[in-house]
CHARMM internal coordinates of N, CA and C (Angstrom, degrees):
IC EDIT
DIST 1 N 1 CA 1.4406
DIST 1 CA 1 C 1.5241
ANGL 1 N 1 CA 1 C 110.68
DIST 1 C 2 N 1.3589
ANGL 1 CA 1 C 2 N 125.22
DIHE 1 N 1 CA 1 C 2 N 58.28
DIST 2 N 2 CA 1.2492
ANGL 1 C 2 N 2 CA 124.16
DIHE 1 CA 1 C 2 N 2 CA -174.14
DIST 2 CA 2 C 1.5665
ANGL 2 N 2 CA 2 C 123.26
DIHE 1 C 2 N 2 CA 2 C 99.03
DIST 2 C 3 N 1.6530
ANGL 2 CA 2 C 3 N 113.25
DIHE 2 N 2 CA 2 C 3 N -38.84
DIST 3 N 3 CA 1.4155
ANGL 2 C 3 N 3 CA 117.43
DIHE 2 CA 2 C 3 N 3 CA -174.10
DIST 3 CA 3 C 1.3083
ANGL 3 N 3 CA 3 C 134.79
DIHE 2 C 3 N 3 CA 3 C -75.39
DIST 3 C 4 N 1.7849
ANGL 3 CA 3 C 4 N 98.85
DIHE 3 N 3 CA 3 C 4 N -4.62
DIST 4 N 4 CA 1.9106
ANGL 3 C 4 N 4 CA 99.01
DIHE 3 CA 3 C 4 N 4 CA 171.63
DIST 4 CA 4 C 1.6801
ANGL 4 N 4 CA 4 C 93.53
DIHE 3 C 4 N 4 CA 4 C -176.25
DIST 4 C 5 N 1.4200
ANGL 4 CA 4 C 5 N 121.56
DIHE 4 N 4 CA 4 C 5 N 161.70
DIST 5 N 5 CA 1.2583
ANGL 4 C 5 N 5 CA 136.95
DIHE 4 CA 4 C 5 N 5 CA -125.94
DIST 5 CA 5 C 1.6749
ANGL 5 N 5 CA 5 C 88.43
DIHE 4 C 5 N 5 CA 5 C -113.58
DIST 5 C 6 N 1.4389
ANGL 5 CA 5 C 6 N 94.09
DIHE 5 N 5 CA 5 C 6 N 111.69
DIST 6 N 6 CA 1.5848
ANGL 5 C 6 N 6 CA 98.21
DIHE 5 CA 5 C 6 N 6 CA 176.26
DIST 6 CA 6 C 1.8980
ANGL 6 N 6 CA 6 C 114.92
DIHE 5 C 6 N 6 CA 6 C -142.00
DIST 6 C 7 N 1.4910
ANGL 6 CA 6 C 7 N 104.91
DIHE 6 N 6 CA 6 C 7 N 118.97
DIST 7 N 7 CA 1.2446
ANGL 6 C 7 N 7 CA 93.50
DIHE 6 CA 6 C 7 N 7 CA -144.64
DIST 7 CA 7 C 1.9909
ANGL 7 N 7 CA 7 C 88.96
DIHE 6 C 7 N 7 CA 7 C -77.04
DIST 7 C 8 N 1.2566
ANGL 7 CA 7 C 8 N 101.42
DIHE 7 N 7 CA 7 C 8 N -158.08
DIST 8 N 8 CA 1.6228
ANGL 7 C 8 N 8 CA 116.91
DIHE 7 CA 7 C 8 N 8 CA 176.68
DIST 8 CA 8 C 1.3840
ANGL 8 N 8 CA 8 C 121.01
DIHE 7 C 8 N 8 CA 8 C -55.27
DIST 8 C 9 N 1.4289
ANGL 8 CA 8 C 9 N 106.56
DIHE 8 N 8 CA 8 C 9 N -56.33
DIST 9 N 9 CA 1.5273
ANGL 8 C 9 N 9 CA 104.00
DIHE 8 CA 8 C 9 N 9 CA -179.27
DIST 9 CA 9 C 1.5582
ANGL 9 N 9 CA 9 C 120.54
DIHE 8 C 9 N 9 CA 9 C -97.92
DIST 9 C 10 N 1.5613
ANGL 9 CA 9 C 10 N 104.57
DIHE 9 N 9 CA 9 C 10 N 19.35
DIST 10 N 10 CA 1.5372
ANGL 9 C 10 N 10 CA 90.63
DIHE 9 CA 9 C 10 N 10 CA 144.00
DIST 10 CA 10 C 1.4239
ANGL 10 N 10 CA 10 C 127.87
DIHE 9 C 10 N 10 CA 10 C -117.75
DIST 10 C 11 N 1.4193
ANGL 10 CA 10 C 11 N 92.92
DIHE 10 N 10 CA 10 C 11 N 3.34
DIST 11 N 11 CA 2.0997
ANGL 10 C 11 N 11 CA 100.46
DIHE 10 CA 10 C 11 N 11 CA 162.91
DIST 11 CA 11 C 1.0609
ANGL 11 N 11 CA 11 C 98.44
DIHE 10 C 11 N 11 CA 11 C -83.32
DIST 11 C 12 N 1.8763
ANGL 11 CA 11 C 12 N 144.87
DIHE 11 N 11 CA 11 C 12 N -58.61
DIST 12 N 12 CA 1.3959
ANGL 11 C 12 N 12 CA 128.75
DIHE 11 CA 11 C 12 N 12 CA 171.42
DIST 12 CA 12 C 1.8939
ANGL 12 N 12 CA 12 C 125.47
DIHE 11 C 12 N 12 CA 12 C -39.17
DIST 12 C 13 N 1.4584
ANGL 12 CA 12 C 13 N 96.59
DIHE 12 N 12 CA 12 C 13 N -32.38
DIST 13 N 13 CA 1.5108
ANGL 12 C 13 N 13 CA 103.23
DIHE 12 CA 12 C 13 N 13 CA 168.26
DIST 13 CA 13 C 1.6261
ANGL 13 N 13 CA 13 C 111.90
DIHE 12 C 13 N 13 CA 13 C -59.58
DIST 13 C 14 N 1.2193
ANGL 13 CA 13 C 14 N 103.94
DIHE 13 N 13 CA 13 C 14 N -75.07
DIST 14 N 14 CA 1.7304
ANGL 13 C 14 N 14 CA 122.45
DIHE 13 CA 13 C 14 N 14 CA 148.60
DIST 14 CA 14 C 1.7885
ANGL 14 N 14 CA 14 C 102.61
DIHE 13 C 14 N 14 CA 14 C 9.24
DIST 14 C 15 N 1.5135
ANGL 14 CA 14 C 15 N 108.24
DIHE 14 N 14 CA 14 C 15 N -91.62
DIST 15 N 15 CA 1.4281
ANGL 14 C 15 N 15 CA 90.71
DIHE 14 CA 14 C 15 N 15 CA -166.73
DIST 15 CA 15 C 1.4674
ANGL 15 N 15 CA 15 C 115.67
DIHE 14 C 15 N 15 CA 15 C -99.83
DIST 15 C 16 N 1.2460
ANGL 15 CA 15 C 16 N 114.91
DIHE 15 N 15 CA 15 C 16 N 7.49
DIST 16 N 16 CA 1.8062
ANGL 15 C 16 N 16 CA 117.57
DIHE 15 CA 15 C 16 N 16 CA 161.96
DIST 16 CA 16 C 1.8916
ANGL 16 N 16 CA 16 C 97.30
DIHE 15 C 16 N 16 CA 16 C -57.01
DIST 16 C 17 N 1.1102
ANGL 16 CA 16 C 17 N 115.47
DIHE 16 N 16 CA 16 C 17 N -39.19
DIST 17 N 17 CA 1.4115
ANGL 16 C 17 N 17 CA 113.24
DIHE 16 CA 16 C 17 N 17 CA -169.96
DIST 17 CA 17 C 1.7287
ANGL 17 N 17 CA 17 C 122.20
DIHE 16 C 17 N 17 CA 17 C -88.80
DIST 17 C 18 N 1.3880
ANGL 17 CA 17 C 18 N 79.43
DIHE 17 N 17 CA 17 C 18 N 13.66
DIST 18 N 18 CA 1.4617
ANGL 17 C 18 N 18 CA 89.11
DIHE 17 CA 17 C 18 N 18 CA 171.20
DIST 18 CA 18 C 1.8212
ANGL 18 N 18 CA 18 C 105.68
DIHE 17 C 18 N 18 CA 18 C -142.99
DIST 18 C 19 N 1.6472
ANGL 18 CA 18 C 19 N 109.04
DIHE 18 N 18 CA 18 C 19 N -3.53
DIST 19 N 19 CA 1.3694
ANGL 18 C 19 N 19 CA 95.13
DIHE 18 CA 18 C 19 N 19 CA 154.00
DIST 19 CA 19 C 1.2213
ANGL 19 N 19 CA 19 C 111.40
DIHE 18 C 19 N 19 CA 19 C -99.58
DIST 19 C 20 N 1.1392
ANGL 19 CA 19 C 20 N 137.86
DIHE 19 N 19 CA 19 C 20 N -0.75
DIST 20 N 20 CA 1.4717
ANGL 19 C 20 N 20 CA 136.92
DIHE 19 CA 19 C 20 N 20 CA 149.29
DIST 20 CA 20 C 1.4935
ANGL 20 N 20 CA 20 C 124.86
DIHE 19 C 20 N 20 CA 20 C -72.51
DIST 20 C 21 N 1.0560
ANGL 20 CA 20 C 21 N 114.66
DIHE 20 N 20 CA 20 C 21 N 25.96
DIST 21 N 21 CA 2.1069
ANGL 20 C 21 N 21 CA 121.62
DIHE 20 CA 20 C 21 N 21 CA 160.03
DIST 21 CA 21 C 1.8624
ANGL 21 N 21 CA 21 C 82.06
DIHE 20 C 21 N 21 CA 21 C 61.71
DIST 21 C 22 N 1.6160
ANGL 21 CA 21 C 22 N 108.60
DIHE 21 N 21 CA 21 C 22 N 49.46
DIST 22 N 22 CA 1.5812
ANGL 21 C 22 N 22 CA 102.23
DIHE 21 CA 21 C 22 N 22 CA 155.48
DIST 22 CA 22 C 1.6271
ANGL 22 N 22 CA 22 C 115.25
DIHE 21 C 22 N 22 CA 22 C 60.67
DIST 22 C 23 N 1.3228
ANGL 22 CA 22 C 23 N 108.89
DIHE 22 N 22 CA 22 C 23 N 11.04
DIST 23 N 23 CA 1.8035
ANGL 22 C 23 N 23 CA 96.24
DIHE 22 CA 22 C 23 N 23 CA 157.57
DIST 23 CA 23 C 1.6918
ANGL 23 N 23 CA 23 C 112.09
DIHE 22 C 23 N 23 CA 23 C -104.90
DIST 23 C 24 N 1.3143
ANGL 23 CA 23 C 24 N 105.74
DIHE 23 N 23 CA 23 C 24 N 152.01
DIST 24 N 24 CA 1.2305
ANGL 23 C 24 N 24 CA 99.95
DIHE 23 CA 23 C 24 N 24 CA -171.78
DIST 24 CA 24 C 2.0682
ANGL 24 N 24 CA 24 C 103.58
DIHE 23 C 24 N 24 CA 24 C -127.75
DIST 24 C 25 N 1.6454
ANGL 24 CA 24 C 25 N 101.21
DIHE 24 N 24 CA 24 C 25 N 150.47
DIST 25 N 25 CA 1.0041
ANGL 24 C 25 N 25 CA 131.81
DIHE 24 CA 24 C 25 N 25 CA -162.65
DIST 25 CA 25 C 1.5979
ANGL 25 N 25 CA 25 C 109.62
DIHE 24 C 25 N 25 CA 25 C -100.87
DIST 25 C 26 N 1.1824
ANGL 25 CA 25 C 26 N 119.36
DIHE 25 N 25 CA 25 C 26 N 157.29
DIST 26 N 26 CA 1.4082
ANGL 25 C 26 N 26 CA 102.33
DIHE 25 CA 25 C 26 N 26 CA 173.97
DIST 26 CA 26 C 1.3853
ANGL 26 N 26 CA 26 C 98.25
DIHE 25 C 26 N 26 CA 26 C -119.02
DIST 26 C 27 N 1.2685
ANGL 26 CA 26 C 27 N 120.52
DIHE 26 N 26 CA 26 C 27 N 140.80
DIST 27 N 27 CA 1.8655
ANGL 26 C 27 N 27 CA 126.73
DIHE 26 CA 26 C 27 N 27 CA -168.59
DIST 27 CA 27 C 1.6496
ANGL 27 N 27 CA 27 C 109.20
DIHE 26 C 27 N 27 CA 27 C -51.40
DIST 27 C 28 N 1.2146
ANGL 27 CA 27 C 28 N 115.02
DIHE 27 N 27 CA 27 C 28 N 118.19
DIST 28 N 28 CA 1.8436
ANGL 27 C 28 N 28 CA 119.26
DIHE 27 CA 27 C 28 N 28 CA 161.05
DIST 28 CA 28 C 0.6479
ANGL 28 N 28 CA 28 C 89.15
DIHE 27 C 28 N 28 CA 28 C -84.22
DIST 28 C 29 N 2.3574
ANGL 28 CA 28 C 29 N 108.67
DIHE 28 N 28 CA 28 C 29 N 160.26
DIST 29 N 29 CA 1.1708
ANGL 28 C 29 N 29 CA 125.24
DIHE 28 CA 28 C 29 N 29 CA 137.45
DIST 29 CA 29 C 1.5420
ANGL 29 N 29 CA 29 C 108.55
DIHE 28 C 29 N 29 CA 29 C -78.84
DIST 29 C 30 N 1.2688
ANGL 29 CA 29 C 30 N 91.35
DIHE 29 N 29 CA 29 C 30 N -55.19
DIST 30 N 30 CA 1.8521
ANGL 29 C 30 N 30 CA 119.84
DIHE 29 CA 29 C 30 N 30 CA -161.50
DIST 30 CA 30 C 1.6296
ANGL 30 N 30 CA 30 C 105.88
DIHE 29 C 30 N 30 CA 30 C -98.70
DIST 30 C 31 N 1.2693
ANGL 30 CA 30 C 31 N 135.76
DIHE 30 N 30 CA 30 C 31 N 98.49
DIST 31 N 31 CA 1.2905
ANGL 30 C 31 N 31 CA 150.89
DIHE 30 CA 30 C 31 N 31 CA -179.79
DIST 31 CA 31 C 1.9254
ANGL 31 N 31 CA 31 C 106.60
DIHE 30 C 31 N 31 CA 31 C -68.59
DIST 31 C 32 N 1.5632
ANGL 31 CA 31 C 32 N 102.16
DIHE 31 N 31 CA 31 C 32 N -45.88
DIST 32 N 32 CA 1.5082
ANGL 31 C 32 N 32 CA 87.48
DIHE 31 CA 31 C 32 N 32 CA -173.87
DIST 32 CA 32 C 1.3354
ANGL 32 N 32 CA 32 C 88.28
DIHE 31 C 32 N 32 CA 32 C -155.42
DIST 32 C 33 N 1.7116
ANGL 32 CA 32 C 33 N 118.26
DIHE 32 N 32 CA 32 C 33 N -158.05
DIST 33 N 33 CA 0.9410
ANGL 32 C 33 N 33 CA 104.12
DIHE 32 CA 32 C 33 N 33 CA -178.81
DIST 33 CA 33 C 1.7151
ANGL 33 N 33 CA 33 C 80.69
DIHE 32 C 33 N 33 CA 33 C 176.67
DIST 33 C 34 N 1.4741
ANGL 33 CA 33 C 34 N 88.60
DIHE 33 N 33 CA 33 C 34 N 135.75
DIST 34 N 34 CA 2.1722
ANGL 33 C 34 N 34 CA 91.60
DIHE 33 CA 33 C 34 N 34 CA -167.51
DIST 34 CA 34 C 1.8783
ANGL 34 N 34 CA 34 C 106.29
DIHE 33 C 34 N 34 CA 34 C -130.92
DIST 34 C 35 N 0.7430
ANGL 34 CA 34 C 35 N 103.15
DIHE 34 N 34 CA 34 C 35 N 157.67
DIST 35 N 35 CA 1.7828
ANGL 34 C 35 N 35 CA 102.24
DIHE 34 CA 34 C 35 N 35 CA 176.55
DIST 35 CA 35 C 1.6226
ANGL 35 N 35 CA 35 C 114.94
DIHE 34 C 35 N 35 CA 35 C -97.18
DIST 35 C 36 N 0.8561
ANGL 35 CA 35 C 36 N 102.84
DIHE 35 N 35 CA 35 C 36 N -178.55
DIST 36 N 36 CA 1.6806
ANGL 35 C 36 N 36 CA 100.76
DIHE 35 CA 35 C 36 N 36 CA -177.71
DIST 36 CA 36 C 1.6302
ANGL 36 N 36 CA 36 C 114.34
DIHE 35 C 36 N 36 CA 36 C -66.52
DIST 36 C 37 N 1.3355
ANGL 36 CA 36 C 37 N 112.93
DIHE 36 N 36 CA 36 C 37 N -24.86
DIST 37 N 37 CA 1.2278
ANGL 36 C 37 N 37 CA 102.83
DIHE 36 CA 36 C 37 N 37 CA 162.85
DIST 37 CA 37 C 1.7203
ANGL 37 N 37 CA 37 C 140.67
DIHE 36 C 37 N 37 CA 37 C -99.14
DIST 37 C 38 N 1.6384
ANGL 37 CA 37 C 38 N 99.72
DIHE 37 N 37 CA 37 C 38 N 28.04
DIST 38 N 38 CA 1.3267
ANGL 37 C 38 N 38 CA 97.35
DIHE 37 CA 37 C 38 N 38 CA -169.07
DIST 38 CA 38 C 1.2989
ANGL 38 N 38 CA 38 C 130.70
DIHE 37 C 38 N 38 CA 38 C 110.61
DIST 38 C 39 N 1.5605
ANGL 38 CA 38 C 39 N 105.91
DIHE 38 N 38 CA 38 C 39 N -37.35
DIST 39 N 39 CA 1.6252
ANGL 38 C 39 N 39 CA 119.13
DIHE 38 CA 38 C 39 N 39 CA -168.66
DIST 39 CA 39 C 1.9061
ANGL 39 N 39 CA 39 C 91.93
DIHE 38 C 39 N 39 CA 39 C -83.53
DIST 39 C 40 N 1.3821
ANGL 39 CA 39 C 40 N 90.48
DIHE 39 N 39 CA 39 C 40 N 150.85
DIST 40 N 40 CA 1.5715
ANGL 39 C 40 N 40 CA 123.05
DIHE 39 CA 39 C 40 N 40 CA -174.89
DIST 40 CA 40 C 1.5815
ANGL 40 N 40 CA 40 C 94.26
DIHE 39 C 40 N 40 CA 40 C -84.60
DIST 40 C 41 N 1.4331
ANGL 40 CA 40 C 41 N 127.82
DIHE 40 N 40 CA 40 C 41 N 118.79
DIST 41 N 41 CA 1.3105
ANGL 40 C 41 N 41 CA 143.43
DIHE 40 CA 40 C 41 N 41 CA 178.03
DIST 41 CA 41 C 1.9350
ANGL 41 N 41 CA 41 C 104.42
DIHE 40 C 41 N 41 CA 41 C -105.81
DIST 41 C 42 N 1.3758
ANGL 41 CA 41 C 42 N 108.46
DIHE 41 N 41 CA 41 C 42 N -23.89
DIST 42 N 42 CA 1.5858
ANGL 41 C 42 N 42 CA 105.57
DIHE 41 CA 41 C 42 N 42 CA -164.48
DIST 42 CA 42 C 1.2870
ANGL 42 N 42 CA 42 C 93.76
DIHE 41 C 42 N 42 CA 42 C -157.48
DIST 42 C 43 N 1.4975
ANGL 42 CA 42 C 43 N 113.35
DIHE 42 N 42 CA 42 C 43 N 124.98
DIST 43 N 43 CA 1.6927
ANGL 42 C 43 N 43 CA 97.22
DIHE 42 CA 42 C 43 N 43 CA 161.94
DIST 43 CA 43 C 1.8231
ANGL 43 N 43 CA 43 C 93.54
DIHE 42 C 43 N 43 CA 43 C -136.46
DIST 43 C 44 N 1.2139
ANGL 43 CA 43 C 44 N 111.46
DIHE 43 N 43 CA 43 C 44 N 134.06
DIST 44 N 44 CA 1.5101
ANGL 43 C 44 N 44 CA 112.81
DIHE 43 CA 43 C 44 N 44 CA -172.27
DIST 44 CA 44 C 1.7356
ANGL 44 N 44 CA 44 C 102.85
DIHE 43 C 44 N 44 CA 44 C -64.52
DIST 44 C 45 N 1.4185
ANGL 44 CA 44 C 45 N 119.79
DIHE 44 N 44 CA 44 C 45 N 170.27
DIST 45 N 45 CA 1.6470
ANGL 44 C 45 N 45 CA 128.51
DIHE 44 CA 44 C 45 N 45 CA 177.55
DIST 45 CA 45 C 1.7500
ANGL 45 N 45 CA 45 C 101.26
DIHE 44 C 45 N 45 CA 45 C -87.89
DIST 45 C 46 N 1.0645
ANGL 45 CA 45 C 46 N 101.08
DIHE 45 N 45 CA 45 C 46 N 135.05
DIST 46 N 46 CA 1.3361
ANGL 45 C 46 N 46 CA 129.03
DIHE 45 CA 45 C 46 N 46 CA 179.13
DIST 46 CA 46 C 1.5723
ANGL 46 N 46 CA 46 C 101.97
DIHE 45 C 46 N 46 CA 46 C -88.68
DIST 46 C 47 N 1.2783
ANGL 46 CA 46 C 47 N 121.78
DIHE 46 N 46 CA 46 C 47 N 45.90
DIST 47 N 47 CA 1.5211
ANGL 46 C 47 N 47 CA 120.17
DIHE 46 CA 46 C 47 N 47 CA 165.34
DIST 47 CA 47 C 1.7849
ANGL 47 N 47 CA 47 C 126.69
DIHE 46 C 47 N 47 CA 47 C -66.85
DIST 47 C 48 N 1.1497
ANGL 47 CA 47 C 48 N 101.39
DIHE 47 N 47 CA 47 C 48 N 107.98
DIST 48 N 48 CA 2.0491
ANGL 47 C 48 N 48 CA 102.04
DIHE 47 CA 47 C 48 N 48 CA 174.73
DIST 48 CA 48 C 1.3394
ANGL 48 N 48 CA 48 C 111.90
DIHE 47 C 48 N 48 CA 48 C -116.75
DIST 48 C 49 N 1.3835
ANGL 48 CA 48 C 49 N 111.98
DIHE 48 N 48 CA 48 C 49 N 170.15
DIST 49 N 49 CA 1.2040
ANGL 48 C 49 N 49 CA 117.54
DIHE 48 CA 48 C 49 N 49 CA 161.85
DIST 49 CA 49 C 1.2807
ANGL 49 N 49 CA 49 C 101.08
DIHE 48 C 49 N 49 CA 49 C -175.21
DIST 49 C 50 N 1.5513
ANGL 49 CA 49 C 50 N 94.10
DIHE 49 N 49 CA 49 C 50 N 155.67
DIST 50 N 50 CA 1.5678
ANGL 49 C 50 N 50 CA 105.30
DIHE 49 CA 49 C 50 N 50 CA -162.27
DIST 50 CA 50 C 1.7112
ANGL 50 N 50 CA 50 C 106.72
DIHE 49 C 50 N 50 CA 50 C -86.40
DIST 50 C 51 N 1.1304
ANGL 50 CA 50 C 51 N 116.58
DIHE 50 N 50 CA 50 C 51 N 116.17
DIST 51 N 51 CA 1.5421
ANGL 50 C 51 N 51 CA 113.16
DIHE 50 CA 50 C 51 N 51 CA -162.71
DIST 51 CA 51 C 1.6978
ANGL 51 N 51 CA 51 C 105.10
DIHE 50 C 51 N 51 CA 51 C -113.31
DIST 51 C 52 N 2.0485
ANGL 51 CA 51 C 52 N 109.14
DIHE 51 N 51 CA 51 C 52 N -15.67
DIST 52 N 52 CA 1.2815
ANGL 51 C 52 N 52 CA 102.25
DIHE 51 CA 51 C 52 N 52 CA 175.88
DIST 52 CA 52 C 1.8835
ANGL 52 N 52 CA 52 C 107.32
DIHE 51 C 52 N 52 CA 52 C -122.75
DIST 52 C 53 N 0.7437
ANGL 52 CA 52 C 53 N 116.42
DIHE 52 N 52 CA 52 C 53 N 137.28
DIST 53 N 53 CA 1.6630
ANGL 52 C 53 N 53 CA 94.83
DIHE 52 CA 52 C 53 N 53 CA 171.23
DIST 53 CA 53 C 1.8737
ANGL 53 N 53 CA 53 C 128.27
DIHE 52 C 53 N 53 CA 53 C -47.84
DIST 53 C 54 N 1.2716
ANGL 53 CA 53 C 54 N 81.91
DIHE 53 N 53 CA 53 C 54 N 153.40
DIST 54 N 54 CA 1.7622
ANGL 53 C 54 N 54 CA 65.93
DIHE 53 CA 53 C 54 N 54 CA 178.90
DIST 54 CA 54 C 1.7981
ANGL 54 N 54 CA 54 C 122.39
DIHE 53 C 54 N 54 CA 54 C -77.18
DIST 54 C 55 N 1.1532
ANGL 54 CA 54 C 55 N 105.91
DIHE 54 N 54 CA 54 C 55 N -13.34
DIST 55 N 55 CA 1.6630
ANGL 54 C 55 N 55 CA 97.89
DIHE 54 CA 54 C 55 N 55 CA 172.19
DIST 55 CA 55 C 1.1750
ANGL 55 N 55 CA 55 C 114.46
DIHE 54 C 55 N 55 CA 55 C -92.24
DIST 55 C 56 N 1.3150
ANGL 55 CA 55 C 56 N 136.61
DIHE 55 N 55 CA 55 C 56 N -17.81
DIST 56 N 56 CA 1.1418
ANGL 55 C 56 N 56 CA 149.90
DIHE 55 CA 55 C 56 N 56 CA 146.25
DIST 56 CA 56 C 1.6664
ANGL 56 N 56 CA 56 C 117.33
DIHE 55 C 56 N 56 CA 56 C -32.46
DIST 56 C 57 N 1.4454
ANGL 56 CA 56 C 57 N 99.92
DIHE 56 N 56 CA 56 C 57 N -71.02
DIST 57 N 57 CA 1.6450
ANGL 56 C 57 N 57 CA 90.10
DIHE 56 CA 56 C 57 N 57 CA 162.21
DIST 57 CA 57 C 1.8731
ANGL 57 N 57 CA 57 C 147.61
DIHE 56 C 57 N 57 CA 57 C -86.67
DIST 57 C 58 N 1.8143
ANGL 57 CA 57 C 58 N 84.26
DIHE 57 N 57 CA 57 C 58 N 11.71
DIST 58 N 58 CA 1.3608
ANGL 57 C 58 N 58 CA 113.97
DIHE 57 CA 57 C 58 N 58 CA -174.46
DIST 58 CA 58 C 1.8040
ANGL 58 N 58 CA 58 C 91.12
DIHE 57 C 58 N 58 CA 58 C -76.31
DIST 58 C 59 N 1.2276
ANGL 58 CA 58 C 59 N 108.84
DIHE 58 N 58 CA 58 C 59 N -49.29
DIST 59 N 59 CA 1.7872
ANGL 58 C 59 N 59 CA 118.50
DIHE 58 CA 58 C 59 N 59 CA 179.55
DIST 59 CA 59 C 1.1871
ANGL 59 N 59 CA 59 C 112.20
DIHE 58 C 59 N 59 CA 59 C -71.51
DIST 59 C 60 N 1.1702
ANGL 59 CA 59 C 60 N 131.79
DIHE 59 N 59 CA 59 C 60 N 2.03
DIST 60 N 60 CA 1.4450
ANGL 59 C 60 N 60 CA 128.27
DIHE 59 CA 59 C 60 N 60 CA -170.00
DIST 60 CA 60 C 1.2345
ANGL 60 N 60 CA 60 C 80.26
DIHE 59 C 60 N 60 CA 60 C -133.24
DIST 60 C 61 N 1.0622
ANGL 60 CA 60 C 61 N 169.79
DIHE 60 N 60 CA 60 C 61 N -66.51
DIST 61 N 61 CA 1.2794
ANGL 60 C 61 N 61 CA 151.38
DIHE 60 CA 60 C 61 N 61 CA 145.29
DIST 61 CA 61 C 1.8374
ANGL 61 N 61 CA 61 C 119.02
DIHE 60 C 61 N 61 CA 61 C 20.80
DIST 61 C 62 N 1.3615
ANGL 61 CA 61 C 62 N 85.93
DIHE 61 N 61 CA 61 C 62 N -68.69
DIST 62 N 62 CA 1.5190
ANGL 61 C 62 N 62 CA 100.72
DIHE 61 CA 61 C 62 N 62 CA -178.17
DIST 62 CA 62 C 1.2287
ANGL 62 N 62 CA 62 C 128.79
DIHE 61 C 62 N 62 CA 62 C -72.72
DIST 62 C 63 N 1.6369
ANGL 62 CA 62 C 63 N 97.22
DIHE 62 N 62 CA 62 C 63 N -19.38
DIST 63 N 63 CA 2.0967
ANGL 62 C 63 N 63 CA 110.39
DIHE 62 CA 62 C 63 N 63 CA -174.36
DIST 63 CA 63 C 1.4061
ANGL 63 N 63 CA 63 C 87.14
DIHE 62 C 63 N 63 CA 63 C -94.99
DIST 63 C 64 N 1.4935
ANGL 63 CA 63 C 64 N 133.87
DIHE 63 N 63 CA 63 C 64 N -1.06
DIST 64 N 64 CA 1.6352
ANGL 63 C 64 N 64 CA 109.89
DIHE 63 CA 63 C 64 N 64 CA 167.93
DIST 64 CA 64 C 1.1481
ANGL 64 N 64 CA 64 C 113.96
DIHE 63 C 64 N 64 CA 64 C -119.87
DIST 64 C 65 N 1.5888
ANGL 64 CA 64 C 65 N 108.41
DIHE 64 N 64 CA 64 C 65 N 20.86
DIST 65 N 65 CA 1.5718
ANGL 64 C 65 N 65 CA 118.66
DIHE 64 CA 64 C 65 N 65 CA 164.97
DIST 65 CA 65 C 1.7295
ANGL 65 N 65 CA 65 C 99.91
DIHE 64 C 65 N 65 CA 65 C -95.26
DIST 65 C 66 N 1.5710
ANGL 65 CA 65 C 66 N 106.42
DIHE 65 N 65 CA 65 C 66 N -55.15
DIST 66 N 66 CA 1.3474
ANGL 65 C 66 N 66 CA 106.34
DIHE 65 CA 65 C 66 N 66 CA -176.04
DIST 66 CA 66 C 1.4507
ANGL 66 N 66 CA 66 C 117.76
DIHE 65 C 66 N 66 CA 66 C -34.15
DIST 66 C 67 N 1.5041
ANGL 66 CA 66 C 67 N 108.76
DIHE 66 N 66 CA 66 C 67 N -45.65
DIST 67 N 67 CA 1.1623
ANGL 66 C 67 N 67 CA 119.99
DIHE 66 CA 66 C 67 N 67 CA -175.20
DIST 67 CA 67 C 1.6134
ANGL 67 N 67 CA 67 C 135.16
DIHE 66 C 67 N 67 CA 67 C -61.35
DIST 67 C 68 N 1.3687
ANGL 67 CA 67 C 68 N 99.97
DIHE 67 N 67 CA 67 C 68 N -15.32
DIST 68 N 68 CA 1.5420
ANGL 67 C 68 N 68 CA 123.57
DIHE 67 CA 67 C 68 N 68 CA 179.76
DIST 68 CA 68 C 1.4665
ANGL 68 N 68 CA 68 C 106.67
DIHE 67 C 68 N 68 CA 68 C -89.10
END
COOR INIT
IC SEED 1 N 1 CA 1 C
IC BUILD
Protein backbone atom coordinates (compact mmCIF):
# COMPACT_ATOMS: atom_id res chain seq x y z
CA UNK A 1 0.00 0.00 0.00
CA UNK A 2 2.57 2.54 -0.87
CA UNK A 3 5.54 1.30 1.45
CA UNK A 4 7.87 -0.59 -1.05
CA UNK A 5 8.07 -1.15 -4.82
CA UNK A 6 6.16 -4.01 -6.18
CA UNK A 7 5.67 -4.20 -9.73
CA UNK A 8 2.30 -5.95 -11.40
CA UNK A 9 3.19 -9.37 -11.77
CA UNK A 10 4.23 -9.97 -8.48
CA UNK A 11 0.94 -8.62 -6.82
CA UNK A 12 -0.95 -10.75 -9.63
CA UNK A 13 1.47 -13.57 -8.46
CA UNK A 14 0.46 -12.42 -4.90
CA UNK A 15 -3.13 -13.45 -5.13
CA UNK A 16 -3.04 -16.32 -7.85
CA UNK A 17 -1.24 -17.95 -4.82
CA UNK A 18 -3.76 -17.54 -2.70
CA UNK A 19 -6.54 -18.23 -5.23
CA UNK A 20 -4.91 -21.38 -5.75
CA UNK A 21 -5.50 -22.96 -1.94
CA UNK A 22 -1.70 -21.49 -1.36
CA UNK A 23 0.46 -23.34 -3.96
CA UNK A 24 2.54 -21.29 -5.82
CA UNK A 25 3.64 -21.21 -9.53
CA UNK A 26 6.46 -19.59 -11.01
CA UNK A 27 5.27 -16.96 -13.91
CA UNK A 28 5.34 -18.46 -17.78
CA UNK A 29 5.55 -16.64 -20.84
CA UNK A 30 5.40 -19.64 -23.20
CA UNK A 31 3.30 -22.70 -21.77
CA UNK A 32 3.99 -25.07 -24.77
CA UNK A 33 4.84 -24.97 -27.97
CA UNK A 34 3.50 -27.44 -31.02
CA UNK A 35 4.62 -27.81 -34.73
CA UNK A 36 2.48 -27.71 -37.60
CA UNK A 37 1.51 -31.02 -37.11
CA UNK A 38 0.31 -31.20 -33.65
CA UNK A 39 3.37 -32.71 -32.00
CA UNK A 40 4.49 -30.98 -28.65
CA UNK A 41 8.10 -29.40 -29.38
CA UNK A 42 8.22 -27.48 -25.74
CA UNK A 43 6.13 -27.86 -22.84
CA UNK A 44 7.31 -25.57 -19.85
CA UNK A 45 7.86 -27.49 -16.01
CA UNK A 46 4.97 -27.49 -13.96
CA UNK A 47 6.96 -26.64 -10.72
CA UNK A 48 4.67 -25.84 -7.27
CA UNK A 49 4.96 -25.68 -3.94
CA UNK A 50 2.91 -25.13 -1.24
CA UNK A 51 4.18 -21.83 0.26
CA UNK A 52 0.70 -20.99 2.16
CA UNK A 53 -1.38 -23.51 3.99
CA UNK A 54 -4.47 -24.42 2.67
CA UNK A 55 -6.78 -23.04 5.43
CA UNK A 56 -4.90 -20.19 5.60
CA UNK A 57 -5.78 -19.27 2.14
CA UNK A 58 -9.21 -20.86 2.38
CA UNK A 59 -9.84 -17.58 4.96
CA UNK A 60 -8.33 -15.21 2.89
CA UNK A 61 -10.27 -16.43 0.25
CA UNK A 62 -13.34 -15.47 1.98
CA UNK A 63 -12.13 -11.91 3.51
CA UNK A 64 -11.70 -10.97 -0.30
CA UNK A 65 -15.02 -12.23 -1.14
CA UNK A 66 -16.54 -10.56 1.96
CA UNK A 67 -15.10 -7.62 0.75
CA UNK A 68 -16.75 -7.43 -2.68
Amino acid sequence: LGSSDVNLLEMANAYCTVANDGEYHEPVIVTKILDQDGNEVYVAPKDTKQVLQYKSAFFMQNLLKAGV
